[in-house]
DRENLO-441949 format. One record per residue (C-alpha): x, y, z; residue in one letter. Coordinates in nm, 3 decimals, always signed. Layout:
<atoms>
X|Y|Z|a
...
</atoms>
This chain:
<atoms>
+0.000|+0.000|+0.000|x
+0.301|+0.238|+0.052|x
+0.671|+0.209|+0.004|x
+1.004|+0.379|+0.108|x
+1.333|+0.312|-0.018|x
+1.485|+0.648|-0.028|x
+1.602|+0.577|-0.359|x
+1.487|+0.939|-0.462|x
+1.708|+1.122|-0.266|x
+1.954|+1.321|-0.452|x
+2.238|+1.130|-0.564|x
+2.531|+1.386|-0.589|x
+2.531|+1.400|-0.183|x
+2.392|+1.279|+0.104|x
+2.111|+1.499|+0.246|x
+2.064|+1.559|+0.619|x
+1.785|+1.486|+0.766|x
+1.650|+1.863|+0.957|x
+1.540|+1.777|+1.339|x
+1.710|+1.470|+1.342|x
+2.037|+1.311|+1.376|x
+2.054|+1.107|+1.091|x
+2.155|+1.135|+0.707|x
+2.005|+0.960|+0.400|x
+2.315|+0.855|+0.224|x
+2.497|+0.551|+0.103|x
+2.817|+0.392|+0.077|x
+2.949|+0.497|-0.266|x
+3.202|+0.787|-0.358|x
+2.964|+1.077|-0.326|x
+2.938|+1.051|+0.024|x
+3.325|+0.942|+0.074|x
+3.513|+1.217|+0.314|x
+3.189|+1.410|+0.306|x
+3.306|+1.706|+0.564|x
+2.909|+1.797|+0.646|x
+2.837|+1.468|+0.771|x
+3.186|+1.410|+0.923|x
+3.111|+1.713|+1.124|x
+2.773|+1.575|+1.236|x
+2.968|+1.265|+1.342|x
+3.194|+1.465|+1.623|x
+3.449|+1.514|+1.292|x
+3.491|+1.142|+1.319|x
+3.563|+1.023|+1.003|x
+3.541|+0.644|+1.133|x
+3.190|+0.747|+1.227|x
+3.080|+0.888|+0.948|x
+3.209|+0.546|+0.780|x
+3.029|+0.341|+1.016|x
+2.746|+0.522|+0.896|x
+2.794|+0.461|+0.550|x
+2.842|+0.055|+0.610|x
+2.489|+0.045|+0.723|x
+2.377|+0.187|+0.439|x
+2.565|-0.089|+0.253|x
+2.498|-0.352|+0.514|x
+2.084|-0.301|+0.392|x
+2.163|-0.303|+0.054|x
+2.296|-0.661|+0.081|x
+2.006|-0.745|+0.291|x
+1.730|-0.649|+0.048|x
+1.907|-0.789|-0.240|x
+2.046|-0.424|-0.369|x
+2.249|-0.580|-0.672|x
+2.519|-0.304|-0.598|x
+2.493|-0.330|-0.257|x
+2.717|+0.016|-0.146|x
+2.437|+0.208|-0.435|x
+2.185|+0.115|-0.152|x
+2.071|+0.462|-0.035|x
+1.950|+0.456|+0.378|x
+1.815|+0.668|+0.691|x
+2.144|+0.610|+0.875|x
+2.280|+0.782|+1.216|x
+2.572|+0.704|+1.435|x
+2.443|+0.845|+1.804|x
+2.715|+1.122|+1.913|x
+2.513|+1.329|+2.118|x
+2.185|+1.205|+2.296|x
+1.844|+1.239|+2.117|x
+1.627|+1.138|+2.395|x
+1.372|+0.906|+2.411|x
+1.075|+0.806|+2.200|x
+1.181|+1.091|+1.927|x
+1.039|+1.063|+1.570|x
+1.247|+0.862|+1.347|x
+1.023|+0.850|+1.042|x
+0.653|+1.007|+1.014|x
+0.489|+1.119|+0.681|x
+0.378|+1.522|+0.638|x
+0.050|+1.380|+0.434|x
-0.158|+1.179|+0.509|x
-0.223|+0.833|+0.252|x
-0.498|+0.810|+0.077|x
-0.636|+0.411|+0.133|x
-0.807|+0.219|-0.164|x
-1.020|+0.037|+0.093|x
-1.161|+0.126|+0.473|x
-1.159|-0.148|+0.754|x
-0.835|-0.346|+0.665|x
-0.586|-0.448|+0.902|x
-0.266|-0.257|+0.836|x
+0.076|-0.307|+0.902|x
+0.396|-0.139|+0.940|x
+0.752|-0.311|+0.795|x
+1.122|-0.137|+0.808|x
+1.426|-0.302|+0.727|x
+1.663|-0.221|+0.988|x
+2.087|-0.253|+1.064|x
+2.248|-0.165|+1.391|x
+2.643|-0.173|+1.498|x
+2.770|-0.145|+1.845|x
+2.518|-0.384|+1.948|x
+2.705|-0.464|+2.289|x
+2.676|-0.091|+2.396|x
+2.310|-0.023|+2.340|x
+2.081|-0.068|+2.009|x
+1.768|+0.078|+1.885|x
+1.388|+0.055|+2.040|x
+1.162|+0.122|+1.685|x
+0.801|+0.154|+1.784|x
+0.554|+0.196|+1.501|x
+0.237|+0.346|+1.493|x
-0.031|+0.465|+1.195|x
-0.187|+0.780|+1.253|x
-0.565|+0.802|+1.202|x
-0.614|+1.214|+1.219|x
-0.458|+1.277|+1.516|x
-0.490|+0.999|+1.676|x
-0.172|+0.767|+1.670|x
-0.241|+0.386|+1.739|x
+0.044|+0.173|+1.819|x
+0.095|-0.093|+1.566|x
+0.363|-0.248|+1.781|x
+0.324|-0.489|+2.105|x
+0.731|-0.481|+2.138|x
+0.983|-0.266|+1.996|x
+1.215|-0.385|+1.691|x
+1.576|-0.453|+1.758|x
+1.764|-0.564|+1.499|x
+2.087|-0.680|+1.769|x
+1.860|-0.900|+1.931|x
+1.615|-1.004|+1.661|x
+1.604|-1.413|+1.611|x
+1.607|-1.326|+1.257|x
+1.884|-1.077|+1.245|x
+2.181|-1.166|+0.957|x
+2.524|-1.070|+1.082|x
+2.731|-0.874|+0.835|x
+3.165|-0.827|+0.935|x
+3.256|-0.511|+0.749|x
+3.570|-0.417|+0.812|x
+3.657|-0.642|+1.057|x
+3.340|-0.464|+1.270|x
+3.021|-0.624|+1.334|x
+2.676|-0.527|+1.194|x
+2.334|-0.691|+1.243|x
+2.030|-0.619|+0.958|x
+1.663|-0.717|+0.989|x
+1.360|-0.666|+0.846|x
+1.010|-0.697|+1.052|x
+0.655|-0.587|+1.030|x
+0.523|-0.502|+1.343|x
+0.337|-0.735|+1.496|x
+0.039|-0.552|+1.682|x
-0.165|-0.479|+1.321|x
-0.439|-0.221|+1.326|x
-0.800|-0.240|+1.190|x
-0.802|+0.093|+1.047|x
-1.124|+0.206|+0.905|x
-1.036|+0.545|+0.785|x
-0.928|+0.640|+0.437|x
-0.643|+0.847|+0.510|x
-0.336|+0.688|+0.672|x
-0.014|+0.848|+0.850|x
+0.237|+0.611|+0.971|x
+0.518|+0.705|+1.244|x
+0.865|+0.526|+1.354|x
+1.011|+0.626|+1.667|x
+1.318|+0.479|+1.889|x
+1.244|+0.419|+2.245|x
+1.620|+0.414|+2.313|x
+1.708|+0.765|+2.370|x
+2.104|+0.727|+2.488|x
+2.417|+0.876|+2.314|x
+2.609|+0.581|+2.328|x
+2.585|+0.278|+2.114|x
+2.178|+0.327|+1.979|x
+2.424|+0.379|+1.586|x
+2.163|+0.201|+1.350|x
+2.029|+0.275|+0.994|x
+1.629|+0.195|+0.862|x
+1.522|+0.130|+0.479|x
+1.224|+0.027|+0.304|x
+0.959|+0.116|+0.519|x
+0.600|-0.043|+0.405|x
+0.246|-0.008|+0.496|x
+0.136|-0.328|+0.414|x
-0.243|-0.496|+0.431|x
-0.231|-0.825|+0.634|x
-0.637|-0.861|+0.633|x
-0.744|-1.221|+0.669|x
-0.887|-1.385|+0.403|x
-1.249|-1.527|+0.454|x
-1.373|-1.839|+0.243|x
-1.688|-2.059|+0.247|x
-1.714|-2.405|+0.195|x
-2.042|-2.625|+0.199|x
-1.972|-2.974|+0.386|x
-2.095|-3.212|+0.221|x
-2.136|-3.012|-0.151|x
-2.429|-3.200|-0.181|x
-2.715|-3.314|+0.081|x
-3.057|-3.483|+0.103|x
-3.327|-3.234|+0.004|x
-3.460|-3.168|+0.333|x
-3.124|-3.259|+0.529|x
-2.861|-3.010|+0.637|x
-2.553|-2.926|+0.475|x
-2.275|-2.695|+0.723|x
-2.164|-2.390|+0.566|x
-1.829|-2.300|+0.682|x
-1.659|-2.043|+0.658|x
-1.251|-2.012|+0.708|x
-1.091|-1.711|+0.837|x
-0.740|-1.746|+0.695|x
-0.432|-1.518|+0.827|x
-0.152|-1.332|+0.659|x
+0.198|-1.488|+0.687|x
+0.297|-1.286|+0.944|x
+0.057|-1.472|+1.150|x
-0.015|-1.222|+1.348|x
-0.327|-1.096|+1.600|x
-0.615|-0.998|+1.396|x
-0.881|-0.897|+1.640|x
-1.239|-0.762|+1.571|x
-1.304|-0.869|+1.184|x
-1.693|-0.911|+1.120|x
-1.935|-0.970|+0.798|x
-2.265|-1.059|+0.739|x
-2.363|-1.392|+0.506|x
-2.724|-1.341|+0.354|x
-2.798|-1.672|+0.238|x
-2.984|-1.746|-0.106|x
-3.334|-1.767|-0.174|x
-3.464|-2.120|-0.049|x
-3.132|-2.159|+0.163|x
-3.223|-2.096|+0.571|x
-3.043|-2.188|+0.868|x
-3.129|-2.529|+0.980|x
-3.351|-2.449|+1.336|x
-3.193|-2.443|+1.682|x
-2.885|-2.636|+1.527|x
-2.588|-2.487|+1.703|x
-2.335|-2.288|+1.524|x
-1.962|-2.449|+1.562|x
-1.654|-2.209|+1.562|x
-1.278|-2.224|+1.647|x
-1.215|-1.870|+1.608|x
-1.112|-1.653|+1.939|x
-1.428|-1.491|+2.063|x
-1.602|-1.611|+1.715|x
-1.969|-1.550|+1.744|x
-2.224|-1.690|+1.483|x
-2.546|-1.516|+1.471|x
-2.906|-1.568|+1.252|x
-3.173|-1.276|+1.218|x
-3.534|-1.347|+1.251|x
-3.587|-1.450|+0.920|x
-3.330|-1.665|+0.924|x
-3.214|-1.568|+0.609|x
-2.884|-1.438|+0.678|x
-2.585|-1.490|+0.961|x
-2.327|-1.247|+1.128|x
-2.021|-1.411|+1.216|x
-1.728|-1.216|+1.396|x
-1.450|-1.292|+1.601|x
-1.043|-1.267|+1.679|x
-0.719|-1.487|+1.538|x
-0.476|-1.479|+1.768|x
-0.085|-1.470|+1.701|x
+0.036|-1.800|+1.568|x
-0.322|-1.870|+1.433|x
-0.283|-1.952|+1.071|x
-0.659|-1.991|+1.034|x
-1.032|-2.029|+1.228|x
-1.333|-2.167|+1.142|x
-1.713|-2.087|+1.185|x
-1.987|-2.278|+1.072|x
-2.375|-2.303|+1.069|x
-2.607|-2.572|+0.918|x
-2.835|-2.483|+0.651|x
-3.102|-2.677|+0.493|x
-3.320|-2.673|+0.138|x
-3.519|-2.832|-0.082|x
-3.436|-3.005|-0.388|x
-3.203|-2.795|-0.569|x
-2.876|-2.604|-0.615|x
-2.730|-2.256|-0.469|x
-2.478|-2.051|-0.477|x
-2.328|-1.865|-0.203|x
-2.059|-1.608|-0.353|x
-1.914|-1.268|-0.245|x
-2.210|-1.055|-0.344|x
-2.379|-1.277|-0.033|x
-2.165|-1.083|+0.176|x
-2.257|-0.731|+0.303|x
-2.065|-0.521|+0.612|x
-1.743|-0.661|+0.602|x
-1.497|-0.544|+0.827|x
-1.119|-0.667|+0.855|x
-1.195|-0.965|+0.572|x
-1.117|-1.000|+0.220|x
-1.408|-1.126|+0.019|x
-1.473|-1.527|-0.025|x
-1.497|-1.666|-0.398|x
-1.826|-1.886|-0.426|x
-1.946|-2.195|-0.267|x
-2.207|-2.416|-0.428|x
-2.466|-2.663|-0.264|x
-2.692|-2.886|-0.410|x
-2.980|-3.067|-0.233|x
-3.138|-3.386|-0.386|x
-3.405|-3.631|-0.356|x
-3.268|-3.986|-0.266|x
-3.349|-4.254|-0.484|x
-3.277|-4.638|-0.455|x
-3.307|-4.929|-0.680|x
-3.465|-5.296|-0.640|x
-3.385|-5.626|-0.840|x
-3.546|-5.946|-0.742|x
-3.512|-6.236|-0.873|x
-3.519|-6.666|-0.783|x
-3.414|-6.955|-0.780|x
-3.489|-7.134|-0.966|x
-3.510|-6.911|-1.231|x
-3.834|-6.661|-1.272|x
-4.133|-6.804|-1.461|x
-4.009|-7.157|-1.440|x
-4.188|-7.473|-1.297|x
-4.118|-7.540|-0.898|x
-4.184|-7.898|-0.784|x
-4.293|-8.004|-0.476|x
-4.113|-8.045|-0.195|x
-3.856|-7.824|-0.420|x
-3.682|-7.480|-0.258|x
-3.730|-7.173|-0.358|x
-3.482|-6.942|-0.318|x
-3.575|-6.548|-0.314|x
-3.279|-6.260|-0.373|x
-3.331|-5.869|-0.336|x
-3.042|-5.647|-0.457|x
-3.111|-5.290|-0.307|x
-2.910|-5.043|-0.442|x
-2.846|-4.711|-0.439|x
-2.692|-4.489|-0.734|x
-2.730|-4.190|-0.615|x
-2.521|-3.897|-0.438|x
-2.646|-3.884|-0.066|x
-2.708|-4.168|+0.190|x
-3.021|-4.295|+0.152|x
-3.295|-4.478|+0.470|x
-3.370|-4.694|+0.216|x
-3.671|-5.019|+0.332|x
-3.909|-5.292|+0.144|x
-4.182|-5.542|+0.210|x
-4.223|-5.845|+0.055|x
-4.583|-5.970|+0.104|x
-4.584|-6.358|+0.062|x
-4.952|-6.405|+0.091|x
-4.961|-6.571|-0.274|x
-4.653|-6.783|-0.186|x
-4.768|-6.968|+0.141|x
-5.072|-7.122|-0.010|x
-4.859|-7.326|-0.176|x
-4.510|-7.322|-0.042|x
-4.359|-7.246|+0.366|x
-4.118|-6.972|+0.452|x
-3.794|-7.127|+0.555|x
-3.719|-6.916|+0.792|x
-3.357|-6.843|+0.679|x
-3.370|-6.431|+0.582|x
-3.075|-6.219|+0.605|x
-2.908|-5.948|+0.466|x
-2.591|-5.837|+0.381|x
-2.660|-5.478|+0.546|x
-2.945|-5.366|+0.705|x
-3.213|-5.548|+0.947|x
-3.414|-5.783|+0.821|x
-3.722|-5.921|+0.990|x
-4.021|-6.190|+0.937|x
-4.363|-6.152|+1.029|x
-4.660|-6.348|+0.851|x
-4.650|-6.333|+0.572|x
-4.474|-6.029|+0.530|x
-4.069|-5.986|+0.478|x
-3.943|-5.663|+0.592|x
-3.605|-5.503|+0.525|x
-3.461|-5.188|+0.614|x
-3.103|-5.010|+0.654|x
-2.892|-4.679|+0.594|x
-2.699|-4.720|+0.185|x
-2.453|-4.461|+0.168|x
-2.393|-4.339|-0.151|x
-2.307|-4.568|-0.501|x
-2.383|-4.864|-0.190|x
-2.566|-5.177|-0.239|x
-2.769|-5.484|-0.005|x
-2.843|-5.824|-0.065|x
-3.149|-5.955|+0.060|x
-3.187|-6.339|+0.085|x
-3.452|-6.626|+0.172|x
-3.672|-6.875|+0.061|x
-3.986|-7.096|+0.106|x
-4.036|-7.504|+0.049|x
-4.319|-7.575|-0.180|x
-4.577|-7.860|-0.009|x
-4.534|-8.201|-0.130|x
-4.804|-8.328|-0.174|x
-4.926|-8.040|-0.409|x
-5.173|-7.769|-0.245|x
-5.278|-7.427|-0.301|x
-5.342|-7.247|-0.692|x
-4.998|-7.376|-0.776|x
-4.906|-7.004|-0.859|x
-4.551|-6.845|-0.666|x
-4.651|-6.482|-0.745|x
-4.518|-6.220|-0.536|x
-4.384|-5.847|-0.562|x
-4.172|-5.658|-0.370|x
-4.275|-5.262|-0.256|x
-4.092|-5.002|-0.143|x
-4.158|-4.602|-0.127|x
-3.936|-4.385|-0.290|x
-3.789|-4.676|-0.552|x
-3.894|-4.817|-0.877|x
-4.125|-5.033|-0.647|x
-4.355|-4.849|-0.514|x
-4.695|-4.943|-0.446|x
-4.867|-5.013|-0.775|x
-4.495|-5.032|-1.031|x
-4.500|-5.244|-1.331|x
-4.192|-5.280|-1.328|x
-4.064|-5.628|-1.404|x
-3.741|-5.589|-1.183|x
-4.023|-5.585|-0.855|x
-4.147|-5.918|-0.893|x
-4.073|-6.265|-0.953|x
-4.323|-6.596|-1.101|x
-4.278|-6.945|-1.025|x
-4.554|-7.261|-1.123|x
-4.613|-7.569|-0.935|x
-4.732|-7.821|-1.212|x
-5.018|-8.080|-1.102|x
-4.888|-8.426|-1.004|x
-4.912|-8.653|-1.343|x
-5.274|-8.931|-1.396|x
-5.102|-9.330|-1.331|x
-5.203|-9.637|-1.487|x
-5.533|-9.840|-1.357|x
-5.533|-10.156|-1.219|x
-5.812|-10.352|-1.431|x
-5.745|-10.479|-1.806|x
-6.042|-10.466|-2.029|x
-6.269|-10.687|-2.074|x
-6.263|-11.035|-2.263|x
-6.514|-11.069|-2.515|x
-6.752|-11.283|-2.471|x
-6.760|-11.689|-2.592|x
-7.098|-11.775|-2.796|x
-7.247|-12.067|-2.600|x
-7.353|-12.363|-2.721|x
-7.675|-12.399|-2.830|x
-7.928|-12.641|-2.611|x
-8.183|-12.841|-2.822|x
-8.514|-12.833|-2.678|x
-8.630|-13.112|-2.449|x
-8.835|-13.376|-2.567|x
-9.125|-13.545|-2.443|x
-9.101|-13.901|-2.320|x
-9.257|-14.179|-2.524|x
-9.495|-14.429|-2.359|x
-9.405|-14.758|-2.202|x
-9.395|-15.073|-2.426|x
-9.171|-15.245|-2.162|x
-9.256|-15.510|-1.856|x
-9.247|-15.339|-1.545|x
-9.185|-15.042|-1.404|x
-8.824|-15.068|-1.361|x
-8.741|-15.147|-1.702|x
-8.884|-14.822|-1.843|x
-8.650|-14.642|-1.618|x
-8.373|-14.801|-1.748|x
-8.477|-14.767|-2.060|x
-8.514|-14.403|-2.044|x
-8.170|-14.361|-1.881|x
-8.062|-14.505|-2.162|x
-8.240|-14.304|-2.381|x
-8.132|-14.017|-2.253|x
-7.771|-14.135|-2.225|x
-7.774|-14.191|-2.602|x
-7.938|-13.852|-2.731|x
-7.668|-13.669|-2.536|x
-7.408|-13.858|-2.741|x
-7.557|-13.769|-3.019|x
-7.606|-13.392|-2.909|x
-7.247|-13.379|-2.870|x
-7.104|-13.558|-3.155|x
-7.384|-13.373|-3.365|x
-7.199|-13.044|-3.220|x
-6.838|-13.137|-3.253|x
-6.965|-13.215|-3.619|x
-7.104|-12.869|-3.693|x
-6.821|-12.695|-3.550|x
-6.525|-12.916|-3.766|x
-6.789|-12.840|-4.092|x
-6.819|-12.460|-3.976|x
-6.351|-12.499|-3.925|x
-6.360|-12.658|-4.283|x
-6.590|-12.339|-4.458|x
-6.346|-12.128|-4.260|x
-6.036|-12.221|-4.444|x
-6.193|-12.307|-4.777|x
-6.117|-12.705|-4.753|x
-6.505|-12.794|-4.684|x
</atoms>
C-alpha cells in the first residue's frame, strides 16, 4: 500500500535529515570524506564510515544488486536524542483504496555497536490525530532471532527486516504512519532503517459447503474459514454478514460451531442471513465458523455478493450446494429361475439387490408380502441381509437399513413348496418399497418374480379290459317221453336212462360235427 526506499534522494550528496540526527546517504564515492556529515559525526571520520556501512549492510540485505548504491536513513548516536523521538513520520496523510483493513507497518533495519546499546523502533499509523500503536514490542535488529550478521571491516553489523506485529483495523481512508526509537542514549543506539512499508495483512475469509451435496430436506454446514496473513499475526475484531440465497435458511436451533477466538455466529429473525465475527490470535494460521443450513431439492450458490458489512476480511470466492431427492433401486429375482416350474417339496430361493446410485445416503426399506406364496409353499425361515435389518412376520418380509452413496444390499430367503401339491400352484409375489422403482402399484418387471407348481401326473389303472364274450352252445329243446312198451316199471326207467344217455351222445357228436364243418368253410377245404 506504501513504500520507502529512499532511492529518490539526490544522488550527488547525502542529504541531512533537519530535526534529526541522521543522514540519507549511502556507501558509494559521493558521500566518501563528506566534511558535512563528518562534522555531524563529532568530525569522526570512522563514524561517518560506520554510517555509510549500514547503508551498505541493507543493501545486501534487500538484495540491492550493488549493494554500497543502496541509499539509507542512517545515524551514528554522538550526542543524545532522547527518548521516544520521531524517526520517520509522513507530512501527508495516505490516501487508502479500501476502509476497515488491518494494516501493518515493515522497516528493514541494521544496527552496529550492538554490545553498547541498540535501537527501540516503535511503530504506529496515525488516524487524524490519533496515533495507534501498531507495535506490542519494539524492533531490535541486535537481538532479533532473525537478524543476519554482516563483518565489514573487521566490525560487526546486524540487519533485519520486521513488520510489526500488533496490526491495526483501520477504518479510515487516510493513513499516517510514524517510527520512533524508544532508546534515547548517546552511546551505542548507531543504527540505519530502509524500506519502510504499509502493508495490508487482512485475513482472508472463504466458504465451503460440507458435504457439496445433501438430502433435500437434510442439512448441509456452511463453513466459513478465516485465513491469516503470513505474518501470522493478532487480527482482532473482523466481522461480515452472510445473507444466504433464496430457499437456503439456517437449519432451526442447530448450534453454530466455531474455532475462532471470541467467534460469534449469529441468525436474524428470518433466518435468512448470519453475522459471524470474532479474533485470530498470534500464531493462528486460520479459524473456522460454521452453521447448518437446509433446502429443498435444488442447487445454490453462495458467492461474495452474499456478503454485506465486512470489516477486517477479504471477500470469499463462491461456494455451491446442491440438495437432492434420494433414490434407490430394487432387483429381485429366484431360484430357480423366474417363470419356471417349482416342484414339490422343491426350494425356492428369493434374492433382493437394493441399491443405491445416487449422491447422498439414503434410509432406504421394502416389504415383501408372501400371501400368494404360502398357499402353496412355507417360509424357511432363513432371511438375512448383507446390510441392514431384516425381519419376518406373517406373511410379510421386511427389510430396512442406511446405503450410503453408489452402496448396495443383498437380501436373501426362501420358502419349500408342499409335497403333496396344495394351493393355486401359482408363486406370485412383488416386492414394494416407497421412494424406488417399487412403489406401491410399479409395473416394473425388476419388482417381482413368477414361479408354477405343475399338477402331479394321472397313473395307470389296475383292471385290463374286458374279454369278449364266448358264444355258448346252443341247447336243443327237451323232448317229451314216449310211452311204455316195456314189462315193469323198472325197465322203463332203465330204458329211459338209456335213452337219454344216447341222445346226449348224439347232441355232442352232432356239435363237434357242426363246428369241424363250420372250421372246414373257414379255411376253404369244406
Amino acid at each position: 500500500m506504501y513504500t520507502e526506499n529512499f532511492e529518490n534522494a539526490p544522488a550527488d550528496k547525502p542529504v541531512r535529515l533537519t530535526g534529526y540526527n541522521g543522514w540519507v546517504l549511502d556507501d558509494t564515492a559521493t558521500s566518501a570524506g563528506y566534511a558535512p556529515g563528518i562534522a555531524d559525526c563529532g568530525n569522526s571520520a570512522n563514524f561517518w564510515d560506520s554510517s555509510r556501512d549500514l547503508a551498505a549492510v541493507l543493501g545486501q540485505y534487500n538484495g540491492t544488486a550493488v549493494p554500497n548504491q543502496n541509499q539509507a536513513v542512517t545515524a551514528f548516536t554522538y550526542n543524545s536524542p532522547g527518548a521516544n523521538r520521531v524517526e520517520f513520520e509522513t507530512v501527508q496523510p495516505l490516501p487508502l483504496p479500501r476502509t476497515n483493513r488491518f494494516l501493518a507497518f515493515s522497516v528493514n533495519s541494521a544496527a552496529t555497536n550492538c554490545s553498547v546499546s541498540a535501537p527501540q523502533l516503535n511503530f504506529f499509523l496515525l488516524d487524524g490525530p490519533t496515533a495507534v500503536p501498531a507495535s506490542a514490542k519494539p524492533l531490535n535488529p541486535c537481538t532479533d532471532p532473525a537478524a543476519k550478521s554482516y563483518p565489514v571491516d573487521g566490525k560487526a553489523y546486524k540487519a533485519v527486516g520486521r513488520a510489526s506485529d500488533a496490526p491495526v483495523l483501520f477504518a479510515g481512508s487516510l493513513l499516517g504512519i510514524r517510527m520512533t526509537n524508544a532508546n534515547g542514549s548517546g552511546t551505542g543506539n548507531d543504527a540505519a532503517f530502509d524500506d519502510i512499508r504499509v502493508l495490508d495483512v487482512t485475513p482472508q475469509v472463504d466458504k465451503a459447503f460440507t458435504p457439496e451435496v445433501a438430502t433435500a430436506g437434510g442439512t448441509s454446514t456452511l463453513v466459513f474459514t478465516v485465513t491469516n496473513t503470513s505474518d501470522l499475526a493478532a487480527k482482532k475484531g473482523w466481522s461480515f454478514t452472510d445473507t444466504l440465497p433464496a430457499g437456503l435458511t439456517v437449519a432451526g436451533p442447530a448450534p453454530a460451531s466455531t474455532t475462532c477466538a471470541s467467534g460469534k455466529v449469529e441468525s436474524d429473525n428470518g433466518l435468512g442471513a448470519v453475522t459471524l465475527s470474532g479474533d485470530l490470535t498470534a500464531g493462528q494460521a486460520s479459524c473456522t465458523l460454521g452453521v447448518q443450513v437446509t433446502a429443498a431439492a435444488g442447487t445454490y450458490r453462495n458467492c461474495a455478493e452474499n456478503v454485506s458489512d465486512a470489516i477486517g476480511v477479504d471477500l470469499p470466492g463462491c461456494a455451491v450446494v446442491r440438495f437432492v431427492t434420494p433414490r434407490y433401486t430394487i432387483a429381485k429375482s429366484s431360484q430357480p429361475v423366474d417363470g419356471g416350474a417349482v416342484l414339490p417339496g422343491q426350494r425356492l430361493e428369493y434374492r433382493v439387490l437394493v441399491s443405491n446410485p445416487g449422491e447422498v445416503p439414503v434410509d432406504a426399506r421394502l416389504d415383501d408380502d408372501l400371501t400368494a406364496v404360502l398357499d402353496d409353499a412355507a417360509y424357511d425361515g432363513d432371511a438375512a441381509a448383507t446390510l441392514g435389518q431384516v425381519d419376518y412376520r406373517q406373511p410379510v418380509l421386511h427389510w430396512s437399513g442406511d446405503l450410503p452413496a453408489g452402496g448396495s444390499a443383498s437380501v436373501r430367503y426362501s420358502v419349500t413348496v408342499a409335497d403333496p401339491r396344495r394351493g393355486d400352484g401359482r408363486l406370485h409375489n412383488a416386492v414394494t418399497a416407497d421412494g424406488s422403482n417399487c412403489a406401491a402399484g410399479s409395473v416394473d418387471p425388476h419388482c417381482a418374480t413368477h414361479g408354477e407348481v405343475p399338477p402331479a401326473p394321472a397313473g395307470p389303472t389296475s383292471a385290463g379290459p374286458a374279454p369278449t364274450p364266448t358264444a355258448a352252445a346252443a341247447v336243443p329243446p327237451a323232448r317229451t317221453a314216449l310211452p311204455s312198451t316195456g314189462a315193469g316199471q323198472p325197465l322203463v326207467a332203465g330204458g329211459l336212462g338209456g335213452l337219454a344217455l344216447g341222445a346226449g351222445l348224439l347232441l355232442t357228436l352232432a356239435a363237434r360235427r357242426r363246428q369241424e364243418r363250420e372250421r372246414e368253410r373257414g379255411d376253404g377245404t369244406g
